[in-house]
C-alpha positions in Angstrom: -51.0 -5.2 23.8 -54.5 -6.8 23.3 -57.9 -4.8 23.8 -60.5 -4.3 21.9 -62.0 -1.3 20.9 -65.7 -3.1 21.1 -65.1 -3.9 24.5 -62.9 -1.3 25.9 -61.8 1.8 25.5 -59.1 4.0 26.6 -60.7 7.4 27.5 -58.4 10.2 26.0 -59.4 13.9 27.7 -57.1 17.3 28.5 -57.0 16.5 31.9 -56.0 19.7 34.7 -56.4 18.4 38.4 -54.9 18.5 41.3 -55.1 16.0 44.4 -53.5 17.5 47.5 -51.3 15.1 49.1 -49.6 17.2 52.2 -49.5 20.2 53.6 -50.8 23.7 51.5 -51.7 27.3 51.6 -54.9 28.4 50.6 -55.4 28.3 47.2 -55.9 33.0 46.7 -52.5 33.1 48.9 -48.5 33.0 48.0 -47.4 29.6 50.3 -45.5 30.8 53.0 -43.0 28.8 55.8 -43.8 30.4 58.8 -46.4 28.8 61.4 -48.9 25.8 61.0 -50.7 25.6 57.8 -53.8 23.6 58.3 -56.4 22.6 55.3 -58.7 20.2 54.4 -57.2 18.1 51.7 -58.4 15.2 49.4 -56.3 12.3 49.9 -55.4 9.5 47.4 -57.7 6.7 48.6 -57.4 3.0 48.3 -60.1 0.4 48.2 -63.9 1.1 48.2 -66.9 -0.5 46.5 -65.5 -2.9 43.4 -67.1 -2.8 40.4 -66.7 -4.6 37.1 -66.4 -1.9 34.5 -68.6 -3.9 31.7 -71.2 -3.3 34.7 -72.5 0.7 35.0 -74.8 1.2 36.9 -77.2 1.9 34.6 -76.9 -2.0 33.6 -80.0 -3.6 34.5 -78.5 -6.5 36.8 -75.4 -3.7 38.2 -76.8 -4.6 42.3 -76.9 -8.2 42.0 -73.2 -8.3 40.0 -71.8 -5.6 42.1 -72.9 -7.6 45.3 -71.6 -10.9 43.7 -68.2 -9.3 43.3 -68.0 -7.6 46.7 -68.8 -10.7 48.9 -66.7 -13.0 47.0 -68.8 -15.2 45.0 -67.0 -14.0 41.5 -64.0 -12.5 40.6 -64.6 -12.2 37.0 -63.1 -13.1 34.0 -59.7 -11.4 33.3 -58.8 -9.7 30.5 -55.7 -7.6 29.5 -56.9 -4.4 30.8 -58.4 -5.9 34.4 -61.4 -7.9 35.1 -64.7 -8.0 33.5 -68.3 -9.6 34.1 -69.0 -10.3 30.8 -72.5 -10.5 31.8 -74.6 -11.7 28.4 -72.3 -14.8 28.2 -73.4 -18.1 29.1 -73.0 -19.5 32.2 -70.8 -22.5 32.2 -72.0 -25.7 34.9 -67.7 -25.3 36.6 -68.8 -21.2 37.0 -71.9 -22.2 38.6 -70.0 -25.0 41.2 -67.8 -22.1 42.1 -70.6 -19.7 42.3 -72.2 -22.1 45.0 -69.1 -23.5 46.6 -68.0 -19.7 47.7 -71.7 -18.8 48.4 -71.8 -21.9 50.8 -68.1 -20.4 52.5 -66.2 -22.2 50.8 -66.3 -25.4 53.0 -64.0 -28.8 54.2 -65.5 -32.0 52.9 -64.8 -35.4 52.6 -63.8 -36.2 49.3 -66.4 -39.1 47.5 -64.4 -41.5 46.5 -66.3 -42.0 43.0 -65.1 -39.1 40.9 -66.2 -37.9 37.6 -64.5 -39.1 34.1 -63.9 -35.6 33.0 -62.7 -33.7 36.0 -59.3 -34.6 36.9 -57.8 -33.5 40.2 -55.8 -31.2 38.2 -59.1 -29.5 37.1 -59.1 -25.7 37.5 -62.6 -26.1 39.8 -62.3 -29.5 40.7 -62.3 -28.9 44.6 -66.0 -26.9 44.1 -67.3 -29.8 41.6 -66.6 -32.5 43.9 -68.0 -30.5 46.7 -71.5 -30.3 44.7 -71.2 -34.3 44.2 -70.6 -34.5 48.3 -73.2 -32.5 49.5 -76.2 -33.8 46.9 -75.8 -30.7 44.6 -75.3 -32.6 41.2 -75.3 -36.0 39.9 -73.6 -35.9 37.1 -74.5 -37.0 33.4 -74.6 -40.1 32.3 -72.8 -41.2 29.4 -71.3 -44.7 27.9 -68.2 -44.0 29.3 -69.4 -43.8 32.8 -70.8 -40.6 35.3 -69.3 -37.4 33.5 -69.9 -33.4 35.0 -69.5 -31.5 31.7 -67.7 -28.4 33.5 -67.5 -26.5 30.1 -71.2 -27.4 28.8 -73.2 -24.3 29.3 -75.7 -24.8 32.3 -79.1 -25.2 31.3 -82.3 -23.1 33.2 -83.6 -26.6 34.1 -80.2 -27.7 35.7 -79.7 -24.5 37.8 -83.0 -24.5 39.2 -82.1 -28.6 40.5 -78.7 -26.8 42.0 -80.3 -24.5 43.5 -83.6 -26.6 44.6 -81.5 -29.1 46.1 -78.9 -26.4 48.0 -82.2 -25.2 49.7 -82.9 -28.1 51.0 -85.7 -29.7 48.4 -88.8 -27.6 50.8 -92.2 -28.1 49.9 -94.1 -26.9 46.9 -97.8 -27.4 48.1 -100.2 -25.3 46.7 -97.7 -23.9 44.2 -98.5 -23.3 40.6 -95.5 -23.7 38.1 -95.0 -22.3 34.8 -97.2 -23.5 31.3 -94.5 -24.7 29.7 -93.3 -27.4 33.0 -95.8 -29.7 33.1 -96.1 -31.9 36.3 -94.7 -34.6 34.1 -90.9 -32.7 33.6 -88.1 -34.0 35.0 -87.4 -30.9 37.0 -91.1 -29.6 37.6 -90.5 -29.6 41.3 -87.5 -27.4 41.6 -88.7 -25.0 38.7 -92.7 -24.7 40.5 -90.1 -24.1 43.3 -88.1 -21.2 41.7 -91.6 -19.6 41.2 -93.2 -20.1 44.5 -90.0 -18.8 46.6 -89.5 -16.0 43.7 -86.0 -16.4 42.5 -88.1 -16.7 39.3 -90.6 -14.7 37.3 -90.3 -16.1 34.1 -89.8 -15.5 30.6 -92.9 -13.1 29.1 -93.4 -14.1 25.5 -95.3 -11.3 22.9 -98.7 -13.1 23.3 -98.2 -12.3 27.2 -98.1 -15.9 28.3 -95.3 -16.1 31.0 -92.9 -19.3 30.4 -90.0 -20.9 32.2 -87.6 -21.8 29.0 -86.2 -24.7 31.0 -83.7 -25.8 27.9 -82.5 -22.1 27.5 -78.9 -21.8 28.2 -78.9 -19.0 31.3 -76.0 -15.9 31.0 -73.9 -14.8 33.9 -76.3 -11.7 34.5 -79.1 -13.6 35.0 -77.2 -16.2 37.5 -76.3 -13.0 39.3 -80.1 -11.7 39.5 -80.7 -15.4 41.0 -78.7 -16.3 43.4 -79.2 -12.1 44.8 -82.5 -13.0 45.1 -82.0 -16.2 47.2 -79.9 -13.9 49.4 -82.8 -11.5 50.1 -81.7 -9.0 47.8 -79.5 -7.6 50.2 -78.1 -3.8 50.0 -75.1 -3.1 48.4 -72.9 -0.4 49.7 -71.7 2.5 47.3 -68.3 3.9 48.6 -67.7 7.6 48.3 -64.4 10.0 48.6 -62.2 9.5 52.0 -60.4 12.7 53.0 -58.0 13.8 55.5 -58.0 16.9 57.1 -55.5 18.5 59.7 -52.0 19.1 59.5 -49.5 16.3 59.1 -46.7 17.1 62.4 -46.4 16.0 65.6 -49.1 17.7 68.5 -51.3 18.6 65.6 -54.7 16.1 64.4 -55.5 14.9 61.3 -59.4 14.0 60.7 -60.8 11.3 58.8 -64.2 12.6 56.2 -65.9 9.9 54.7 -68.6 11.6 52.8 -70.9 10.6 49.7 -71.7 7.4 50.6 -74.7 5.3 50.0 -77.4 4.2 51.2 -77.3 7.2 53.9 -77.7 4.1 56.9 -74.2 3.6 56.3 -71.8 3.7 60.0 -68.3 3.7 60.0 -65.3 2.4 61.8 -62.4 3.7 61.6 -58.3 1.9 62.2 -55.4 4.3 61.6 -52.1 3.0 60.6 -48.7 4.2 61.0 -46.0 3.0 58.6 -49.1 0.4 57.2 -49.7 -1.4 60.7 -52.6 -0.6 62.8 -51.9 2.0 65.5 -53.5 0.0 68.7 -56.6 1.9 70.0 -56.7 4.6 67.0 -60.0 3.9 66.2 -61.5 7.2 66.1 -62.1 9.7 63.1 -59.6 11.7 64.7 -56.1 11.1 65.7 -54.2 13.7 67.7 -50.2 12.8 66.4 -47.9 11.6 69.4 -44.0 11.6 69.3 -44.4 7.4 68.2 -46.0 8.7 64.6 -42.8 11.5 63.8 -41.6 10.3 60.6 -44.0 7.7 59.8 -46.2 7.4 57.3 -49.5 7.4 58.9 -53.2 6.7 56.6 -56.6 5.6 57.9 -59.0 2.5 56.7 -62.6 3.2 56.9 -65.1 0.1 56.9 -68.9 0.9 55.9 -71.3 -1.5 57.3 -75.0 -1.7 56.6 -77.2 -4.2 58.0 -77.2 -7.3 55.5 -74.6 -6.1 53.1 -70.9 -6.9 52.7 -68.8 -4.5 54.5 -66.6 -2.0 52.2 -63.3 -0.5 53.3 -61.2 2.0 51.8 -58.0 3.3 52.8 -56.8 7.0 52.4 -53.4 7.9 51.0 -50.6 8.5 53.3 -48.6 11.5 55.1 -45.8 11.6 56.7 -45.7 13.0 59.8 -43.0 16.0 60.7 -41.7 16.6 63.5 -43.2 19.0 66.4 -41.7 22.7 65.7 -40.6 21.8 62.4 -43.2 23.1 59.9 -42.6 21.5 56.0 -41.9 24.0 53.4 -45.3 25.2 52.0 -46.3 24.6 48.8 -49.5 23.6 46.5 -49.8 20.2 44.7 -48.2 19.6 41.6 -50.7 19.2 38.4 -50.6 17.3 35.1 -51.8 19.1 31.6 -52.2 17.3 28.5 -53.8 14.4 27.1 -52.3 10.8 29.3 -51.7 8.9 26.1 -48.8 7.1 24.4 -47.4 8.9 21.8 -48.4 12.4 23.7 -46.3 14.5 25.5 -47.5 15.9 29.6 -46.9 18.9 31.3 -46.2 19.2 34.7 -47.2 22.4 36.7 -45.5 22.3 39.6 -47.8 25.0 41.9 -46.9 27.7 44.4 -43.9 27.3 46.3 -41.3 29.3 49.0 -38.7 27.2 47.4 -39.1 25.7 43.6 -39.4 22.1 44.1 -37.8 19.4 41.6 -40.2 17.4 39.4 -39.9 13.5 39.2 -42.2 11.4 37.0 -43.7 8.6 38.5 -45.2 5.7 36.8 -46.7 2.9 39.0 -44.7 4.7 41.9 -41.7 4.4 40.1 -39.5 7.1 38.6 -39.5 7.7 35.0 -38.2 11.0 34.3 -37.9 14.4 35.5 -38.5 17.7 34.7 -41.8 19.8 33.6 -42.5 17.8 30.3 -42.7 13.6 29.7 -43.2 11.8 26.7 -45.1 8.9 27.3 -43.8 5.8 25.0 -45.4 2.2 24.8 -43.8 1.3 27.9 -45.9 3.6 29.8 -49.1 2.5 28.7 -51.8 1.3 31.2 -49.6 2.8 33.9 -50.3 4.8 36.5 -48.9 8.1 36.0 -48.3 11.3 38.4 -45.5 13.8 38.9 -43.6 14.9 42.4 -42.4 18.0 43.3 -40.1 17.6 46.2 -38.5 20.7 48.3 -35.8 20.7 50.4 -34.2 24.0 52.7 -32.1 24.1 55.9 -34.6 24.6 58.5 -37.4 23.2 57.2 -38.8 19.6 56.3 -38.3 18.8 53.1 -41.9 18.5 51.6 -43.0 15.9 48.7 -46.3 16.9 46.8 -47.9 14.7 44.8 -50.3 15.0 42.1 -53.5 13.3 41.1 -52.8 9.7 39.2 -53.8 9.3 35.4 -54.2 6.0 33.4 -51.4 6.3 30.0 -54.3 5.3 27.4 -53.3 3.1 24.3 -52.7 5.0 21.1 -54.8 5.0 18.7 -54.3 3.4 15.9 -56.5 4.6 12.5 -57.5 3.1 9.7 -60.6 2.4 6.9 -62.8 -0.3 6.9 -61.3 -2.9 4.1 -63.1 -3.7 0.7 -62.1 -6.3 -2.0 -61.9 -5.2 -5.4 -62.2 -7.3 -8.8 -64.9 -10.1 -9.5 -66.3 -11.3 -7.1 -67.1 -14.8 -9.0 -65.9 -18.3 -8.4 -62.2 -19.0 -9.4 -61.5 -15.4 -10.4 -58.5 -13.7 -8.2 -59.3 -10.4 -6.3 -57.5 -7.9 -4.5 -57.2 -6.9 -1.1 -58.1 -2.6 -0.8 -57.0 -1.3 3.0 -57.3 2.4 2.3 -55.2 4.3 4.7 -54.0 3.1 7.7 -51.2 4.3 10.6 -50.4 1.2 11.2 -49.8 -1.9 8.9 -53.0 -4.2 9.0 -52.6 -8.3 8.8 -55.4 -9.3 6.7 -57.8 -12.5 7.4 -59.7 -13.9 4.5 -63.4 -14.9 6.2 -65.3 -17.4 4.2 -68.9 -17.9 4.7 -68.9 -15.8 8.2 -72.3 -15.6 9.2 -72.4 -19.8 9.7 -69.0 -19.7 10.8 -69.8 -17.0 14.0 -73.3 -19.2 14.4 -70.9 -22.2 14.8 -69.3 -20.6 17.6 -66.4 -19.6 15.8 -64.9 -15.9 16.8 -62.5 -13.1 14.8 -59.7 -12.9 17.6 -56.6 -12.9 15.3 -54.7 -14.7 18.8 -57.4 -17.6 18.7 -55.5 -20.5 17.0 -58.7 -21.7 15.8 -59.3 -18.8 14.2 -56.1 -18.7 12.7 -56.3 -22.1 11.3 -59.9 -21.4 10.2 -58.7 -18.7 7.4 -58.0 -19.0 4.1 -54.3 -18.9 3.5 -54.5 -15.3 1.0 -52.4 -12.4 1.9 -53.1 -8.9 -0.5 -54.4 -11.5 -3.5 -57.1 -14.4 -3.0 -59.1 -16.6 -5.6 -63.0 -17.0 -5.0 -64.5 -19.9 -3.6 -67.3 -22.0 -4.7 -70.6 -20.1 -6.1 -72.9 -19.0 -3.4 -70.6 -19.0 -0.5 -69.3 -15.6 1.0 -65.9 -13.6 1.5 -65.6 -10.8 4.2 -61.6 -9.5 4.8 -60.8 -8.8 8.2 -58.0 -5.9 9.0 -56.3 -6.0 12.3 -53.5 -3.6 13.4 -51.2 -4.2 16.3 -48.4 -2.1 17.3 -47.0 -1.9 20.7 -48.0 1.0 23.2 -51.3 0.9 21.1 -54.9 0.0 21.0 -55.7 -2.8 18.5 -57.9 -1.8 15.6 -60.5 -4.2 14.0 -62.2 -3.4 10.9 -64.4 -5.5 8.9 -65.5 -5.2 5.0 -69.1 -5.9 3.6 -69.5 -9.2 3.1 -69.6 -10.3 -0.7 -71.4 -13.0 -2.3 -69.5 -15.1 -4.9 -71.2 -14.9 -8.0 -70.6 -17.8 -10.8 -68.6 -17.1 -14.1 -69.4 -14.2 -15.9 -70.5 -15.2 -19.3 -70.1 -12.2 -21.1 -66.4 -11.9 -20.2 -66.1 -15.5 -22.2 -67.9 -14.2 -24.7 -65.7 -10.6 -25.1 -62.5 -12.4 -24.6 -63.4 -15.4 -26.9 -64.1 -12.4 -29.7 -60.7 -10.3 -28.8 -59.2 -13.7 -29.3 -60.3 -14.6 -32.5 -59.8 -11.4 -33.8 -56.3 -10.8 -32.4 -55.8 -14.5 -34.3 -57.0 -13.0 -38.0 -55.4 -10.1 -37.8 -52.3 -12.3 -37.4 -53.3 -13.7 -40.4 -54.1 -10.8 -42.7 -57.6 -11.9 -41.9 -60.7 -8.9 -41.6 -61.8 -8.4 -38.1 -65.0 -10.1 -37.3 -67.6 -7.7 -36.6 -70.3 -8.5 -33.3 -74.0 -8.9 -34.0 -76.3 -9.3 -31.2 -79.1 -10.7 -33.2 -76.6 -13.7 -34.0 -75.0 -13.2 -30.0 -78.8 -13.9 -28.7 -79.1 -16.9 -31.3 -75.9 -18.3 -30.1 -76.6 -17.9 -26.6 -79.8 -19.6 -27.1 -78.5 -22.8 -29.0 -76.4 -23.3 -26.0 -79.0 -23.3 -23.6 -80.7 -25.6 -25.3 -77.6 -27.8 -25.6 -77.2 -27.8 -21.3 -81.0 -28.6 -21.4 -80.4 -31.5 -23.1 -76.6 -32.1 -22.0 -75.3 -32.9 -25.8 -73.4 -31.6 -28.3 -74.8 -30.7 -31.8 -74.6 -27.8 -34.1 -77.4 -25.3 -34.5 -79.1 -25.2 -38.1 -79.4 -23.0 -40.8 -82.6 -22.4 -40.2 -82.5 -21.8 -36.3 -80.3 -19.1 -37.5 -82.6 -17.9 -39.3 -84.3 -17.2 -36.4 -82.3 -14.7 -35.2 -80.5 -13.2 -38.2 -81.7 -14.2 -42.0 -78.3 -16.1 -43.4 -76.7 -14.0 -46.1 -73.9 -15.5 -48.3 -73.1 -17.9 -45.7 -72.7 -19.3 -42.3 -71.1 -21.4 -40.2 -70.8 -22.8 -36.7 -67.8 -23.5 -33.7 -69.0 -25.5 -30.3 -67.1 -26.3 -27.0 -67.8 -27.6 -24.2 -65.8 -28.2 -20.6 -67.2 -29.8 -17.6 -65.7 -30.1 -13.9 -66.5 -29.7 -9.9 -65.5 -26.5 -9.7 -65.0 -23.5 -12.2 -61.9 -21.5 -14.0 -62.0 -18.1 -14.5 -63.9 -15.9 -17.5 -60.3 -15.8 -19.2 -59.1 -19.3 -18.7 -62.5 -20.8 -20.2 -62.1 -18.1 -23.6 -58.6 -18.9 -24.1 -59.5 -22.8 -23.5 -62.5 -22.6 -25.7 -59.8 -20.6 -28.2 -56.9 -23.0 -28.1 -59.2 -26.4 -28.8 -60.4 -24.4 -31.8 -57.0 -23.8 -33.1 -56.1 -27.6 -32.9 -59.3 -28.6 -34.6 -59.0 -28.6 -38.2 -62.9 -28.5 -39.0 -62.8 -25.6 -36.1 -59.9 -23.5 -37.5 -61.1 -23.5 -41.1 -64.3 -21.6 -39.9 -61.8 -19.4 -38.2 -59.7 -18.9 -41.5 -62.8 -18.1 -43.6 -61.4 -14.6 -45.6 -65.1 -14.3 -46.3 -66.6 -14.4 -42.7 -67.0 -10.8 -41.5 -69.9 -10.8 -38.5 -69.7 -13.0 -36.0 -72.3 -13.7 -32.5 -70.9 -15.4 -29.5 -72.8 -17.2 -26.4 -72.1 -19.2 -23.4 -74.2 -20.7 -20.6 -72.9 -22.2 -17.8 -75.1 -25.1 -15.9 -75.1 -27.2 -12.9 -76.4 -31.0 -12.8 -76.6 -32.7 -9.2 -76.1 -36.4 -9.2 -74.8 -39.5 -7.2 -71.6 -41.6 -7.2 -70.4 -44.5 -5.7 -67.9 -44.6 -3.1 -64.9 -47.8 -2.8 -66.9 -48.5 0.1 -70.2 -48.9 -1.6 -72.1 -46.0 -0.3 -73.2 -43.0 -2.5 -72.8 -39.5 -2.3 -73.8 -36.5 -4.3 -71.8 -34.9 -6.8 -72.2 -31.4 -8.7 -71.0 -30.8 -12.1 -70.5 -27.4 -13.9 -70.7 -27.8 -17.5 -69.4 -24.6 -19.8 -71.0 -24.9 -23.5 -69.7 -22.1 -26.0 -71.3 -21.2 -29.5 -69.3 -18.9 -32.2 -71.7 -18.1 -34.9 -69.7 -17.1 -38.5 -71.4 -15.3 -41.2 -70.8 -13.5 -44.4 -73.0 -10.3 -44.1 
């Protein structure tokens, strides 16, 4: 199951509650089955204000989304876990023709006959974009291939205010003053000064305090949302509240509708009662007195809020069934759920105060799945709706069915460290893949260079097949890239019934090849090669390591091969009873590793005569080893004739020999 833990979470809490869905005693008293019980009692409730839940209503834009949502103009995006707003994204031009194709009712129209090249009539929104094109809305975009819409392009500041300009009718701008940054001159300077002057806009305040328009900035759903609100009047938006029930459930008695916590306090009702879900035909009171035509049925009550210039809200209480007239239920209190609503968890049921102990079913999404006082709640459970009956029967009495409060089943959570890469990080060298401890199996992603690849539009969703196809092919193992670019290993663990986990590493730089592993591993070498000999080990001298690694510097500067003299060694360390001198070189695109170079560097000695004899030398004993690497930048010619640029890494090695 996909979520993300960014974006969503699961809220895991001990819950206790109880939501009273028939008749009980008071709460201080033992139940008991003889006469009318009647109490107030909160009723499972349908309906009310909608609400996106990436929107609280802290968010700065919460009225103008929440009012969107609640007349109709959006549905929002869905996601695994329900809808969402996804407010800070940008605003695509298909959104925005269904945005203004609902706002406008969602009309009839004669069809133009001229379509556009890139919206078929199989095209998701195709209905709203041609409407646009009908009414004058949008002209399209020219391109070589003919009049095109762009649907998935994201919609410009400039472009919405021509929607909206022309939806209003293209009024007057006299005496108007637009925004510093739309001169007169601009394409769209009429509908922008327009925006201003009928304030759907006030701008974009830069630090200096000047107040711009931005009319190339690409504008997010939020602000679409603050828009178009504004164009409405900025109309009210009706916060729903709890819906109760009150009364007992039998025939002769009255059960009450309670609306209460509403906003704003202007708020009126109506009220419709249903019986078996139908309306009941002139029950539109907040009470109902129960006839003989409502025994046995289940009977609820929708509430519509209306305030003046908002969109209505309705909400519909939870059901009872109505007993019949001199047969009282069985008393009893509502059943409650202890624990923590999660996969992987095991619930309690309490099952209250009863004359008769009741029998416990589980219940999730209405249906049964269980019974008894404890559940253990597996992946199939999860994002379910769970609750618990208790359900009494006796000879005499009607049977009575309690029950409790409804609880998401949250994801499990799945745990795990953040992922690091050990070894060298350094062009061509292998490293290794460290997850730490997880409780569920991580894949792993190999990220090159993911700072230009997010800032490319790329994204890490392991169920993107672009992002697939975008990773490096590595599983616990990978070998570096090119010097300079980056690595970051991405960790993501599935398992059913649980929440997915997504866990970065730091980001490493690849480093070029480290010279002083050549250098160590070109001396083990050599040593490991006398000894086989019956040859003395080669002791190391920095003073002759610095004059080596100098010589070869010098030799990249100048890009040949020679050998250092005498007296340049003397530089460094004053020749004793002798010296000599072995040079390599390797050049290529791209590098090998630290080890591959020293043992390349090795073997070419070996098979080199002159090379090998300075190797073989009983009488060397001290020895100084350097290596540079270097890049040259140059040009080639292509079959075609063009050029292109080339880079070249060039390895020079130096093994000083001396007697000492």
């Amino acid at each position: 199951m996909k979520t993300s833990r960014t974006l969503a979470s699961f809220a895991t809490a001990f819950i206790t509650a109880a939501l009273v869905a028939g008749v009980v005693t008071p709460a201080a008293a033992a139940p008991v089955p003889v006469g009318p019980v009647t109490a107030e009692a909160a009723t499972a409730a349908t309906g009310g204000t909608k609400h996106f839940p990436d929107v609280p209503k802290s968010h700065k834009f919460y009225k103008p989304i929440t009012w969107m949502y609640n007349v109709g103009l959006t549905t929002g995006i869905k996601q695994g876990n329900g809808a969402v707003y996804d407010g800070y994204s940008r605003l695509s031009r298909e959104a925005m023709a269904a945005f203004l194709y609902r706002e406008a009712g969602s009309p009839s129209f004669k069809m133009p006959r001229k379509k556009f090249i890139d919206v078929p009539s199989g095209h998701k929104f195709y209905k709203q974009i041609m409407w646009m094109y009908a009414v004058g809305l949008t002209t399209g975009v020219k391109t070589p291939q003919g009049i095109a819409f762009q649907p998935k392009a994201q919609l410009s500041r400039e472009a919405m205010a021509a929607f909206m300009y022309r939806k209003a009718g293209k009024p007057s701008i006299k005496g108007a003053r637009g925004f510093s940054d739309v001169p007169k001159s601009h394409k769209f300077y009429t509908a922008i000064t327009w925006m201003k002057k009928a304030g759907l806009s006030t701008g974009i305040k830069q630090p200096n305090g000047t107040v711009v328009y931005g009319p190339q900035q690409r504008i997010s759903r939020e602000a679409m949302a603050a828009f178009l609100y504004r164009e409405a009047g900025n109309p009210a938006v009706i916060e729903s509240g709890k819906l109760t029930l009150s009364g007992t459930a039998a025939v002769g008695k009255t059960l009450t509708a309670k609306p209460n916590g509403w906003a704003p306090a202007s708020v009126t009702y109506s009220y419709q009662w249903l019986a078996g879900g139908k309306n009941l035909r002139g029950a539109t009171d907040a009470k109902l007195p129960l006839t003989a035509s409502t025994e046995g049925k289940q009977v609820s009550v929708r509430v519509t809020a209306s305030v003046k210039g908002a969109p209505s809200v309705t909400m519909t209480s939870g059901s009872q069934t109505i007993a019949p007239k001199g047969l009282e239920p069985i008393a009893g209190t509502t059943p409650t759920i202890h624990g923590v609503v999660q996969v992987g968890q095991t619930v309690t049921a309490e099952p209250g105060a009863w004359t008769i102990e009741p029998t416990l079913t589980w219940l999730a999404d209405g249906k049964p799945v269980g019974t008894g006082n404890t559940l253990t709640l597996t992946p199939e459970h999860a994002g379910k709706k769970l609750s618990v009956e208790a359900t009494a029967a006796a000879q005499g009495y009607q049977t009575a069915t309690l029950t409790s409060r409804t609880f998401p089943v949250a994801l499990a959570q799945i745990t795990g460290t953040a992922p690091t890469i050990e070894g060298p990080i350094r062009s061509a060298e292998t490293v290794t893949a460290n997850i730490g401890e997880w409780s569920v199996a991580p894949k792993l992603y190999w990220v090159m260079d993911i700072d230009k690849y997010l800032a490319n539009g790329g994204n890490l969703d392991p169920d993107d097949f672009d992002f697939v196809g975008s990773m490096y092919g590595c599983d616990t193992t990978c070998s570096m890239a090119k010097v300079g670019s980056t690595i970051t290993l991405l960790a993501v663990a599935d398992a059913p019934g649980h929440e997915r986990l997504t866990l970065l590493s730091p980001t490493y730089t690849v480093d070029g090849m480290d010279t002083a592993v050549v250098e160590q591993e070109i001396h083990r070498l050599i040593n490991e090669y006398r000894a086989s000999q019956g040859l003395q080990q080669l002791v190391w001298d920095d003073r002759l390591a610095l004059g080596a690694r100098t010589w070869v510097q010098h030799l990249n500067d100048i890009d040949k091969l020679s050998h250092s003299t005498v007296e340049w060694r003397n530089q460094w360390a004053a020749t004793t009873w002798g010296t000599g001198e072995n040079i390599f070189r390797t050049c290529g695109t791209s590098f090998s590793t630290a080890v591959h170079e020293a043992e390349t560097a090795y073997r070419q000695w070996l098979a080199s005569p002159s090379h090998l004899r300075n190797i073989n030398t009983s009488s060397w004993d001290t020895t100084g080893i350097g290596v540079d690497v270097r890049k040259y930048e140059g040009t080639e010619t292509t079959p075609w004739g063009t050029t292109r640029p080339t880079t070249t890494w060039c390895v020079t090695s130096s093994q000083i020999f001396e007697n000492r």
